[in-house]
C-alpha positions, 0 to 999 in steps of 0.5 A: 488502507486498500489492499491488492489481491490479484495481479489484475486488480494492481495493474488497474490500480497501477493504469488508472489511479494516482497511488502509492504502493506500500509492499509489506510482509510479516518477515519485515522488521521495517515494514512494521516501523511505517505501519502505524505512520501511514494512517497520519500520511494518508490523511495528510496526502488525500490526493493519493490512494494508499495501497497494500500489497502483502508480499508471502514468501 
């Protein structure tokens, strides 16, 4: 899965791709129950990109 750095590379991503943002952080007890799904997803659905965005708070 891709992950997102800067502000920038997510509103290209956002402007030019077909994807699905996964908003994640350590804090989240949920986020940590889809993490090992969204490989299996990911393969699944191939027409869209898979991106990851570490929310730090």
């Amino acid at each position: 899965m891709e992950h997102v750095e800067t502000v920038e590379q997510f509103n290209e991503i956002k402007e030019n791709e077909t994807a699905v943002f996964l908003f994640s952080a350590d804090w989240c007890p949920d986020c940590r129950v889809i993490e090992p799904i969204l490989p299996r997803l990911k393969s699944i659905i191939q027409r869209f990109l898979f991106i990851m965005l570490t929310v730090i708070n």
